[in-house]
N, C-alpha and C positions, 0 to 999 in steps of 0.2 A: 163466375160472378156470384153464385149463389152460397158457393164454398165462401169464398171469401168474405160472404157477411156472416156465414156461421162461425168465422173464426172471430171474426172480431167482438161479436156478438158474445161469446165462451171468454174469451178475453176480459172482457167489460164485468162479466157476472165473476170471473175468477179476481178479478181487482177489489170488486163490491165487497168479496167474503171475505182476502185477507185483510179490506179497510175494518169490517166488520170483528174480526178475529182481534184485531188488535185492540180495537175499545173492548171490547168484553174483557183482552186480558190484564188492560187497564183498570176496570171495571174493580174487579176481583183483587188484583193488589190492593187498589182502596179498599175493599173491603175487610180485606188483613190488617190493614195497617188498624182499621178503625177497631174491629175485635183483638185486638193484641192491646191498644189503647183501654179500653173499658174492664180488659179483666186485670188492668194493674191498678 
């Protein structure tokens, strides 16, 4: 029983970071786009 909440548990946190991963690299394209924008 106890296993299986550690897994779901690791699960739940491994979900968090690639939600997380992905606005950051969201993030950062914006932030290209907007410096490519200002130095033309």
């Amino acid at each position: 029983m106890n296993l299986r909440l550690d897994i779901d548990i690791q699960k739940l946190e491994i979900e968090k970071l690639r939600k997380g991963k992905t606005k950051a690299e969201e993030e950062l394209d914006s932030l290209k786009i907007d410096y490519k924008k200002l130095r033309l």
